[in-house]
N, C-alpha and C positions, 0 to 999 in steps of 0.2 A: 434612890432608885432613878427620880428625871435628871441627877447628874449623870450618872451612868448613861442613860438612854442619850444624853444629849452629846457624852465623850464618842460615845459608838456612832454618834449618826457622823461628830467631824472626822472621825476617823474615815469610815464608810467612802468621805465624800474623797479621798484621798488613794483610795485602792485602784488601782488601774484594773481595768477591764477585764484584761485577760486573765488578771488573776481569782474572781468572780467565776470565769469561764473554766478552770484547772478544779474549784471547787464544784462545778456541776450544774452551773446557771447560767443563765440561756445569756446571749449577749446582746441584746437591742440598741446597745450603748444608754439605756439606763441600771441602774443599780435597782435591783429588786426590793419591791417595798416590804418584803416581810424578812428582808435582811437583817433587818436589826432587834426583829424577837429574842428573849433573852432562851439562848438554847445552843446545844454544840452544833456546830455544823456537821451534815453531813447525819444524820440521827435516822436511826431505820424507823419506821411507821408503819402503820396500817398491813400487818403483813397477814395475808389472806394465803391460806394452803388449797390446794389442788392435790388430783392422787399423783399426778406426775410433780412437783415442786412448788413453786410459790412465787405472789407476788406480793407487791409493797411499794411506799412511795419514800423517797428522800428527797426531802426538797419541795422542788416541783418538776421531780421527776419520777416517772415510774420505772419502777426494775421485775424483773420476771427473770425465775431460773426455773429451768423446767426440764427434764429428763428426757430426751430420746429414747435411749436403750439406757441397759448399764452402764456403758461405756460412755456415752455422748451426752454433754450435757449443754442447752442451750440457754445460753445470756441474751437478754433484750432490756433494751432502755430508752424510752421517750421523754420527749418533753411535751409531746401532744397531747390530746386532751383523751385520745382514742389511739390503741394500736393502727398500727399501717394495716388494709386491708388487700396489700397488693401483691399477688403472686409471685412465689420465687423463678426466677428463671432455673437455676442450678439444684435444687432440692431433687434429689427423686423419693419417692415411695417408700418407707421401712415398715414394714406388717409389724415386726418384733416391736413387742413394749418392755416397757425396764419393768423389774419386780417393784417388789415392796419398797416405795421411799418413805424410810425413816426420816423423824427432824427431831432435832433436840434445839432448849435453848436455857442459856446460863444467865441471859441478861445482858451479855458483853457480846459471844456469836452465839448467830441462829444458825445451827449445821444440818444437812440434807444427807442423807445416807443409803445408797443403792447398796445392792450385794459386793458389787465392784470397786467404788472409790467415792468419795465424799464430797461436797462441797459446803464450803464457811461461808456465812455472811457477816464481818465484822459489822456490827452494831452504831460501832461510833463514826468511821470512817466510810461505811458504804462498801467498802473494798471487797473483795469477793477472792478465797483460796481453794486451790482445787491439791487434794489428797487422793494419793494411790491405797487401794486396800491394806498394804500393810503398815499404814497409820504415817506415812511419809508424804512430804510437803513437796508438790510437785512444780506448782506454779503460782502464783499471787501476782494479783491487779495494785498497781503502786497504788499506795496507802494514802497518800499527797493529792493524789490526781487520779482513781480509778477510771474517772470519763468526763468530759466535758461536750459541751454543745453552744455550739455559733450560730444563732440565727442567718439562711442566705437567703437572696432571693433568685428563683430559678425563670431564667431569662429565654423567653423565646423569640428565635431570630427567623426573619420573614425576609427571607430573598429578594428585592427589585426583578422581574422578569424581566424587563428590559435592559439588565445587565447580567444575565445569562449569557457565556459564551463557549465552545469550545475551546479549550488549551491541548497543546501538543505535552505530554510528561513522561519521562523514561518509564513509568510504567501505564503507556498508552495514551489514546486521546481520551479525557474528562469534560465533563461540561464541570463549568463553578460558576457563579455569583460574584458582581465585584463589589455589589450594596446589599446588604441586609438590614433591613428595618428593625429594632432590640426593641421588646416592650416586654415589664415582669409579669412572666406566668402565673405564679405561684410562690411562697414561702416553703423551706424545706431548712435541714440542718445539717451544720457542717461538726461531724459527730467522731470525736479519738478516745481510743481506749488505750490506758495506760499499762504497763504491765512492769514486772521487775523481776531479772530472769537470774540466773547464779552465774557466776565466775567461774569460766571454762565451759560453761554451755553453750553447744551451737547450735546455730537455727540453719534450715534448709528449704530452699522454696521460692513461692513469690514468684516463678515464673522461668521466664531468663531476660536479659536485656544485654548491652554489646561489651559487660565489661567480664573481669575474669570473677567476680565475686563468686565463689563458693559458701562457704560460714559466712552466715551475713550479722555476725555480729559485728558493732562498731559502723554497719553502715547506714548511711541513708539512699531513699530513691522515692520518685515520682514515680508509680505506676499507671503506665496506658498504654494503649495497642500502637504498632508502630511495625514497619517492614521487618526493624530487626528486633523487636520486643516481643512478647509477649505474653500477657500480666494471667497469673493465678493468683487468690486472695487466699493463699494458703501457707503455713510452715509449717515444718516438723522438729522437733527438738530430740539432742541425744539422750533426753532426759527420757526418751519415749511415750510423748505426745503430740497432739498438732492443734493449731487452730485454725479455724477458717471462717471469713466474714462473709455472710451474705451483701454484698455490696457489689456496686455497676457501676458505679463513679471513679471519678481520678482516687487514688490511694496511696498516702503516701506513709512511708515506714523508715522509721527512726530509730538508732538505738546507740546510748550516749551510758557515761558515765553514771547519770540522774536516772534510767532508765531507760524505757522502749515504748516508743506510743506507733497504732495504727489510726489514719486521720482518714477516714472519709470527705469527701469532700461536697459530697448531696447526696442524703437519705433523710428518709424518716422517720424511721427507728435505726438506732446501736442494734445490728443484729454478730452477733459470733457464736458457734461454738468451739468447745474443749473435747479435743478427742483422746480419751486414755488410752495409748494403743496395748498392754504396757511397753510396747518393744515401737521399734520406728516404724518397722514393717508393717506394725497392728495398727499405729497412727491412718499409715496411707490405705489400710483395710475400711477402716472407720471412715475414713474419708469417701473411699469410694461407694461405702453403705448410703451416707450422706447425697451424693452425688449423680450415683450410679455409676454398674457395673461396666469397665472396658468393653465393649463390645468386641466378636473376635472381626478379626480379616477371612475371606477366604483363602485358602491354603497359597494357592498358589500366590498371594499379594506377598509372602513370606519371600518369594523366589527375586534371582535380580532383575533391577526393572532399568532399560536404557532411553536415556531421554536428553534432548538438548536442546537451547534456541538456535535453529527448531530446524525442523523438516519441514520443506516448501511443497511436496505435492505428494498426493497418496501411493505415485510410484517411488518416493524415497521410501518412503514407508516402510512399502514392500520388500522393495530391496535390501535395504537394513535387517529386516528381518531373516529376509532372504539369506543374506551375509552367515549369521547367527547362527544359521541351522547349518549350512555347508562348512564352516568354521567349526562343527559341533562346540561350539560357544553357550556354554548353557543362559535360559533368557527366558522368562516369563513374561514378561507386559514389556510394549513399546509403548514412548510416550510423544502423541501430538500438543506441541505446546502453540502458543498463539499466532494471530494470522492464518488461519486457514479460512478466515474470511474474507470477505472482497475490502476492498483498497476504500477506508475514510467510513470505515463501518464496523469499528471498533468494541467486541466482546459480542458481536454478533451471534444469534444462534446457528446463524444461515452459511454454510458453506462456501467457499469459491465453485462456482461449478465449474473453472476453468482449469484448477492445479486441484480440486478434490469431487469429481463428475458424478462418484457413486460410491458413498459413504458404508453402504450397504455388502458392498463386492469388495470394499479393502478392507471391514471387520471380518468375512466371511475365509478372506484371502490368511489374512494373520492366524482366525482362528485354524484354519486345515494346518498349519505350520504346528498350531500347538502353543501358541501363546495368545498372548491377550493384547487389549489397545485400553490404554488411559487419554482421555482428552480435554485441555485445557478451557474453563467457560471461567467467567468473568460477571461478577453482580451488575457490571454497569453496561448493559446491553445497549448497542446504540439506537438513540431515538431516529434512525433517518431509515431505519428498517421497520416495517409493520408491527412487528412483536414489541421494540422497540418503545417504537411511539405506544402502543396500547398504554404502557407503565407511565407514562408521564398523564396521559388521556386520563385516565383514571386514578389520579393523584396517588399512585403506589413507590413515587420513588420519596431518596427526602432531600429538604429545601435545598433548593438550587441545585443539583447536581441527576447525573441519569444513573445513580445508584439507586438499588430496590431497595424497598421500605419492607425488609422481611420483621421489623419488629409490628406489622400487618398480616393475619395469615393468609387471607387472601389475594396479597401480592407475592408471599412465597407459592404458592398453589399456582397461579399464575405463569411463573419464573419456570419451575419445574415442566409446566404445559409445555412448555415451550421447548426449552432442554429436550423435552422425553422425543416430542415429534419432531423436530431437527436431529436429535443424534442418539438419541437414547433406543428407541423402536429399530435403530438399524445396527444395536448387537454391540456400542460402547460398553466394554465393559467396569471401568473405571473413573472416578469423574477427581478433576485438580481443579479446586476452587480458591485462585489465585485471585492476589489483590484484595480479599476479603477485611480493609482497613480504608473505611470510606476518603480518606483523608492523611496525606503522611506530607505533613505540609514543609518540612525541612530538608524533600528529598530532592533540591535541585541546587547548581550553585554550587562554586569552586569550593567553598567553604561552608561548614557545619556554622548556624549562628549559635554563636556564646549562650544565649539564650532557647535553645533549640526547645526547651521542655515547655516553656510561656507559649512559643511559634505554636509548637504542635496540640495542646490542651486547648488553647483559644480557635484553633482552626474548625478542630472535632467541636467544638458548641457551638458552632456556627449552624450543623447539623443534626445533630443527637440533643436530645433532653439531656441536662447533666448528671442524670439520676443511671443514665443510661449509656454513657459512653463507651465501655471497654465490653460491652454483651455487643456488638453487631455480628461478630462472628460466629459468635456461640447459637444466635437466631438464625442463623445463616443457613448453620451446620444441621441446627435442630427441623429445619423447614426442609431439606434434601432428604433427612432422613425418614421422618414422618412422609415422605411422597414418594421414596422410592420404596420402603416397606408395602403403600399400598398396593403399588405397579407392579411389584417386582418381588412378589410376598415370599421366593426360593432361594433368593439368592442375596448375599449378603452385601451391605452396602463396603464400598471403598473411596473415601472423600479424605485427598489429601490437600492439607488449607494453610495460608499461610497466618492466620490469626486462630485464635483461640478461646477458650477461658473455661472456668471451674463446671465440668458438664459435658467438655466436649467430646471425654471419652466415651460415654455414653451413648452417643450417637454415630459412629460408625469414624468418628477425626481423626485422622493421622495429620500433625502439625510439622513444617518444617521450620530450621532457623532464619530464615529471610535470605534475602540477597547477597551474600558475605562475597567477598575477593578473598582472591587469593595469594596468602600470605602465612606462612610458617605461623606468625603471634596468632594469625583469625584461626590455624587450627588447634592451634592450644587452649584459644578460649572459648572453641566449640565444644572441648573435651568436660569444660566446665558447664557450658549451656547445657550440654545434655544432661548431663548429672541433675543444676539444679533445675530442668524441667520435671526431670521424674522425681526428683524429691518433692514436686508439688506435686504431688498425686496424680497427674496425666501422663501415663505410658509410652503412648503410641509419639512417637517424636524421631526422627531423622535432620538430615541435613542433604543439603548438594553435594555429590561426594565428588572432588576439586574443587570446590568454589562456582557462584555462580560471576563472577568477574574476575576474567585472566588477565588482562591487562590496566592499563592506567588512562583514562581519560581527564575529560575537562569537568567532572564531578567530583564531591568528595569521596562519594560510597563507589564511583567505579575507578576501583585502587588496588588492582590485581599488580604483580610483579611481574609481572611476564608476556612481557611482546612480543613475543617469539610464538607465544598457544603452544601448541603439543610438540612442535620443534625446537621447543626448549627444552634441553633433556633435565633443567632444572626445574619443570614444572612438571616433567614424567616423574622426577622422584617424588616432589611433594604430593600428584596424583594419587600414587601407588603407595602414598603412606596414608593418604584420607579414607582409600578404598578398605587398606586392610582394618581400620577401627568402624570402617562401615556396614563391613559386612557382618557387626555383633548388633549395628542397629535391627529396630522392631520392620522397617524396610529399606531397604537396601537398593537406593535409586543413583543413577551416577548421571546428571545434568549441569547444566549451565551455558554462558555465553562463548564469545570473542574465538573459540578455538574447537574443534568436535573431542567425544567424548568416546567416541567406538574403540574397542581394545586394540583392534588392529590399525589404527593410528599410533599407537606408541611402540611399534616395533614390529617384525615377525616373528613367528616362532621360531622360539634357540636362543631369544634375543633376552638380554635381563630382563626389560621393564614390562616386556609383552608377557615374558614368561611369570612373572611378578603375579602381574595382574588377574594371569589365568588360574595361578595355584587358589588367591585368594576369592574369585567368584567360585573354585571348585568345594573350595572351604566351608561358603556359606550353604552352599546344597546336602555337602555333606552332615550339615550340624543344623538342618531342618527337622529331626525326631525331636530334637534339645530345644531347638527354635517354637516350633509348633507345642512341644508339650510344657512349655513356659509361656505361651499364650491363653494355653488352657487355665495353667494355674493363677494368670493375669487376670483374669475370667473369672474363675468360681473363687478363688480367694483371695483378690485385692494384691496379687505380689505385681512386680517390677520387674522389666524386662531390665532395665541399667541403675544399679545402685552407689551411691556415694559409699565409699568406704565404713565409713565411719557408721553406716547404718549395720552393719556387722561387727562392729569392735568401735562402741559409742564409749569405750572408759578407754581409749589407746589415744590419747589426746596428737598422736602423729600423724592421726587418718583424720583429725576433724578438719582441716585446710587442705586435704591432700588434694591438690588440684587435676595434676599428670598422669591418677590412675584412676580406674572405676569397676567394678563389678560387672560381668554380666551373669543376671540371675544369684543364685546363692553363693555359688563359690567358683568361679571362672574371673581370673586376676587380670583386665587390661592394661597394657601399660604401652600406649601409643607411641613413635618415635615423635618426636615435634622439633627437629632440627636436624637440616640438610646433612647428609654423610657424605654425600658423592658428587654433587655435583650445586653449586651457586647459582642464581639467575643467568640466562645467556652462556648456559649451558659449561660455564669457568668451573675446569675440576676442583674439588677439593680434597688434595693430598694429604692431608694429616688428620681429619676427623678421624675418631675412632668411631668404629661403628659397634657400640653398644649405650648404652642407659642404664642410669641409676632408678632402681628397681627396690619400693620398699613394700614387704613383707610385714606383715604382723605377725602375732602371736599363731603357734602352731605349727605343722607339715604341710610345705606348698611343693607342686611337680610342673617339672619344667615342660610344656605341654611339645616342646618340637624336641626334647632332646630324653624324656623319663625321670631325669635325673630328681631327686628328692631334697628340698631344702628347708632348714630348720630357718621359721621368720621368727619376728622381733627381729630385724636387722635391715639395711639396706645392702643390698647385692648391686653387683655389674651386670646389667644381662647381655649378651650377644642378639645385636640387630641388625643382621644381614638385609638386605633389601627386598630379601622373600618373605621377611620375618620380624613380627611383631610379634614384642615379648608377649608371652600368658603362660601364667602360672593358675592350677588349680588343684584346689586346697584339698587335703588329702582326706579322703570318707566319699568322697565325690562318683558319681556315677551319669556318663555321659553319654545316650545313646547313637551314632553315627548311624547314617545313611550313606546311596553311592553317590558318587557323580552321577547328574543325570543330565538330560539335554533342558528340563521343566520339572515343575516340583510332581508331577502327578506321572512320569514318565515310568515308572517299575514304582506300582503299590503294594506290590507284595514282597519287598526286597528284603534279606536278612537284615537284622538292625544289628551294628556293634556295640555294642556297651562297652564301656573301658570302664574298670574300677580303678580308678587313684587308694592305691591302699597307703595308709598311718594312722590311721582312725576309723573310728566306726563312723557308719551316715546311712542316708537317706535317701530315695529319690521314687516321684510320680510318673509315671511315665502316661501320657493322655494322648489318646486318638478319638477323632469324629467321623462325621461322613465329608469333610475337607471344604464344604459348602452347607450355606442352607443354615436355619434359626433353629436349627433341633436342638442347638446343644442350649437352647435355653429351655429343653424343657428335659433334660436330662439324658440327650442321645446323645450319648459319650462314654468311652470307657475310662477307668485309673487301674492302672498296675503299679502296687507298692511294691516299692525294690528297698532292701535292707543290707545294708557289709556289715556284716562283724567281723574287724580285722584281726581277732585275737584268733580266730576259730581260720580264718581266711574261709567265709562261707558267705554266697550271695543267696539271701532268700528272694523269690519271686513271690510276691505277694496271689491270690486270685483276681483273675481280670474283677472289676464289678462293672456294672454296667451293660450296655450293648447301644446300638444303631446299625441304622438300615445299611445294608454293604456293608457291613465288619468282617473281615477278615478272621476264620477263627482257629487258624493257626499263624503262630509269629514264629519265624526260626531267631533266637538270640542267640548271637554269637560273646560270647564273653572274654573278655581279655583284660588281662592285671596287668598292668602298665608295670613297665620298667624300663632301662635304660636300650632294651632289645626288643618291645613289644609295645604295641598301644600307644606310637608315639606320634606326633607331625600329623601330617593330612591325610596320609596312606593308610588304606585297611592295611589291619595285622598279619603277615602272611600267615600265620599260626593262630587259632583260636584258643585260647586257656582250657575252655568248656563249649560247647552247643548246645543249647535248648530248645526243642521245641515244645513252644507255649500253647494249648489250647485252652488257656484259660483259667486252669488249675494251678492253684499253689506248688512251687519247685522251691528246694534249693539247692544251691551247686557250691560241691565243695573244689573251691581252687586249688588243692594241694601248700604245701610250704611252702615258707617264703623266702 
């Protein structure tokens, strides 16, 4: 036996580090002294039950699995001595408890068993598998490696004030630091959880960042907030599941031939859980249980919103607006972006009083028009203004910089003061919380550095804890909402940010994609951003619609193709192709630099591009009942305004990479054009493009939504893409109610609504109205009307309204119309209705005649 003990200890002394670390043991760079007890590694101990799961130790670590609901089940693991006692940021509230959890144990696994799905603790390995109720192996922690943990030390850096400076940076004046003092804060752990996922499963999520990745299998990345990032600690799989780590730190995600590991990179517990959705859609439900509930928009935030760098004074304002209305140009919110403060006083609360005299009279001017004002503020208020300096005075911003310290509540409280009595009290109705990434340290410079992810991770710890890096925005967002709830207790928040993270739906965020230029590939791989934003469970996402960079400067990131701006009738087409997949986004805003953005810049009426541009903002007005009652259902049941293919046909291995199309809602087929038909940069025609797209189809009856026509998918088709027209097909059961053109989304509330039924199959559909403002519908002031086709019978049931709210309207006229190749087609009401109903509330149904 002391040979043995003496073989194991020279071996011991021979094992590298890290491989101590893939078995579960901390890494100090010594070898653990009860390594060499004679026993398997990795051996379950001490396991202690709970009514919700159980704990235990392996090693010298402790594991805990514990139940949320049925459905959710949470893994935790330290190497502390003590759990972490430190608040989630991202958690919200779940009332519901799981049933009865069963455990069984054989000696080999100890298994946990909710009504719903299972979880194994393998015995000998630690490793942990999660089972679907009907006895089916859903996911597994690698067997080799379920988790490991790296001792770090977490380093806090102390600014030199007397190397505080302002810097000039294309996204405005900054104060930085050019010495910072490092001394170690604290010990923490740098904590990966291994996993091993099956062959042909995709994974969806994690955020978006600037490349085309869709199925992130096979990839790796560094995640962290960044202009044109940003990180959700979230995936979903076809398998229909998701996970998600409670983590704030850098994240990095791996996934290789050996397997898939998520690394932390400073915490102090392994926190994840396992969402059994059993469908993708029920993952991102789960998620949002987790998380909390999308919050909705008010109605009118649905409507188009016109914005650009920028308008110089409160009479452009006007006039633009002005423009909008005499154009009857329909338009809901104008947008003030930055600079409307005085000159070397940078994210100011304070007005110019010289180009904006009376903030008061140009909200009061826009509202008598009938639209709204959205206006641009900035975390990094300048200190040479009073409000300013209070935040540095009282130590509310962080180290070195005049960015607010909202991970302090009472410097968001503060922030908001401010915000409310500069611009808020004079009738702003929407707030853009720009630049919301204290630090984007790679954004300057002909050239990207080869290293840009070292540049930018070392820069953010200069300022954040590293426990805490990738939450500033998420605090941001969470400190606007919490203060404008209090102020403003009727009316609903709308905070468009350009960061993010796991929560932020919750709070009132609509995120956009960064600063992109513009270029044909950035809107291909925005097709893709969008997708895998929402397949991280956050909704509410848009983009600049053109790009916020038209032309090419002496930066990397301003890399637009088009020097020409709107007199390039090659950047009118790609315009007019970004607008028509925009106007299926959750908002619908058309901004940016170098060139303006008003419709009536790209032509007059008669003209193609203007005429283009007009059908497709009439488009989105028209498909606001679809719009808004998809917010609803965003709202009460966890769905998706824009879905990955593949989350509707997850066994059709042709949807899981499909990059170039996307779902809106259940069954409406996008399929973007994403290359020039007509015209080249510098406006060079081009005479031989075909103007159509390869168009793939799944399984089932899809309808060509501009022409009736009906097509049998599993296949890929040619579609015709005229320059008024972006393909979509929707899938046949479908039920989509239209609205009219209007000049604002609130302009004719009592208007007939159209239904078009897509007949080949039977379906479904909710149709939800509120009072269009206001937090009622969180307490159940809302209606649902279940609509039913049965296509064999050709019969639409109208379900009974349920529900009510204050102002409901309680009769609806529905006009009904069964699409065909002569009805229910393109953008135009039907001149012909199939059927009329007037609804007051009662159960109908309407029988369509033959087919």
């Amino acid at each position: 036996m002391n040979k043995r003990r003496k073989l194991l200890k020279q071996l011991a002394a021979s094992i590298p580090v890290w491989i101590l670390t893939r078995r579960g043991y901390a890494t100090d760079k010594k070898v653990p002294q009860d390594f060499f007890r004679e026993r398997t590694l990795g051996v379950v101990n001490d396991v202690q039950k709970s009514a919700d799961g159980i704990e235990c130790r392996i090693d010298h670590m402790r594991l805990r699995i514990s139940f949320v609901t049925d459905q959710i089940v949470r893994i935790t693991a330290t190497q502390n001595r003590d759990w972490s006692k430190a608040a989630s940021l991202m958690r919200a509230d779940i009332k519901d408890k799981p049933g009865v959890i069963r455990t069984s144990d054989d000696g080999k696994t100890y298994a946990l068993h909710s009504p719903k799905m299972s979880v194994k603790l393998d015995r000998t390995t630690g490793a942990i598998s999660f089972w679907g109720a009907d006895g089916k192996l859903l996911l597994e922690e690698a067997k080799v490696s379920p988790r490991a943990f790296e001792k770090v030390a977490i380093v806090k850096s102390v600014p030199d004030p007397a190397t505080v400076k302002t810097v000039k940076t294309v996204d405005g004046e900054r104060q930085v630091a050019d010495t910072y003092v490092q001394k170690i804060d604290r010990d923490a752990w740098k904590a990966t959880a291994g996993f091993k996922f099956r062959d042909n499963e995709a994974l969806y999520g994690l955020g978006f960042d600037e490349t085309d990745d869709l199925n992130l299998r096979g990839k790796s990345k560094r995640l962290y907030q960044h202009n044109l990032r940003i990180v959700v600690p979230f995936v979903v799989s076809t398998r229909g599941y998701g996970l998600l780590f409670d983590t704030y730190s850098v994240l990095t995600f791996a996934d290789g031939r050996e397997g898939t590991s998520f690394t932390s990179n400073a915490v102090d517990d392994l926190d994840y859980y396992f969402v059994q959705g059993p469908s993708m859609d029920g993952a991102i439900a789960g998620y949002r249980r987790l998380t909390g509930a999308a919050s909705m928009l008010p109605k009118w935030a649905y409507g188009y919103m016109q914005s650009k760098e920028r308008y110089v004074t409160q009479d452009e304002v006007l006039a633009t607006t002005m423009q909008f209305r005499d154009r009857n140009i329909p338009l809901d919110v104008i947008v003030q972006d930055w600079n409307y403060w005085m000159s070397n006083r940078w994210g100011s609360f304070v007005p110019d009083a010289t180009r904006y005299p009376d903030i008061a009279a140009m909200t009061k001017a826009v509202h008598d028009m009938n639209a709204r004002v959205m206006i641009s503020i900035w975390p990094n208020p300048s200190p040479l203004d009073p409000p300013g300096k209070a935040f540095k005075d009282n130590g509310y911003t962080l180290p070195g910089t005049d960015y607010v310290d909202f991970f302090q509540r009472k410097a968001g409280d503060l922030y908001f003061d401010n915000v409310w009595n500069y611009l808020g009290r004079h009738g702003i109705d929407a707030w853009w919380c720009d630049s919301t990434e204290p630090e984007v340290a790679d954004w300057s410079g002909s050239k990207r550095p080869q290293n840009a992810d070292d540049v930018n991770i070392q820069a953010l710890a200069k300022l954040m804890d590293a426990q805490l890096l990738n939450a500033y925005a998420l605090v941001d967002s969470q400190s606007l909402y919490r203060n404008w709830r209090k102020r403003v207790p009727n009316q609903r928040l709308v905070n468009l940010t350009r960061s993010g993270y796991a929560g932020s739906q919750a709070v009132g965020a609509v995120v956009w994609t960064g600063d992109i230029s513009a270029k044909w590939p950035v809107l291909a791989q925005q097709v893709v951003a969008l997708q895998s934003f929402s397949a991280s469970g956050t909704p509410y996402v848009t983009f600049d619609i053109g790009a916020f960079f038209v032309k090419r400067k002496d930066r990397w990131f301003w890399d637009g193709d088009y020097e020409g701006g709107v007199a390039d009738l090659g950047y009118r087409e790609l315009y007019t192709r970004w607008l028509q997949l925009g106007v299926f986004l959750p908002m619908c805003r058309s901004h940016g630099a170098d060139t303006p953005r008003e419709p009536w810049h790209f032509g007059e009426p008669g003209t193609p591009f203007y005429d283009a541009i007009l059908e497709s903002i009439h488009l989105r007005y028209r498909l606001l009942p679809h719009i808004y009652s998809r917010a609803g259902l965003v709202y009460l049941n966890g769905a998706s305004f824009i879905r990955p293919v593949a989350f509707v046909f997850p066994d059709d291995l042709r949807t899981h990479d499909l990059k170039t199309q996307m779902l809106f809602g259940d069954s409406v087929m996008l399929s973007p054009v994403l290359a020039p038909m007509y015209y080249a940069a510098r406006s060079a025609p081009i005479e031989t493009a075909a103007r159509t797209r390869e168009v793939y189809l799944p399984k089932g009856i899809w309808i060509d939504f501009w022409t009736g026509q009906a097509l049998g998918g599993g296949q890929t088709i040619i579609a015709d893409a005229p320059l008024a027209r972006m393909p979509i097909h929707v899938r046949a059961g479908s039920v989509i109610p239209m609205g009219p053109v209007m000049r604002y989304a609130s302009e004719i509330v009592d208007a007939p609504i159209e239904l078009r039924v897509y007949p080949g199959a039977d379906g479904e559909y909710i149709y939800y109205e509120d009072a269009g403002d206001g937090w009622g519908y969180e307490h159940g002031e809302y209606t649902l009307t279940h609509m039913r086709w049965n296509d064999a019978s050709r019969k639409l049931t109208i379900g009974r309204r349920q529900g009510g709210f204050p102002g409901m309207k309680e009769r609806r006229e529905f006009q009904v119309v069964v699409v065909n190749a002569s009805a229910g087609r393109g953008l135009y009401r039907a001149n012909q209705a199939t059927n009329i109903v007037i609804n007051d509330g009662r159960a109908a149904t309407v029988a369509t005649g033959r087919r």
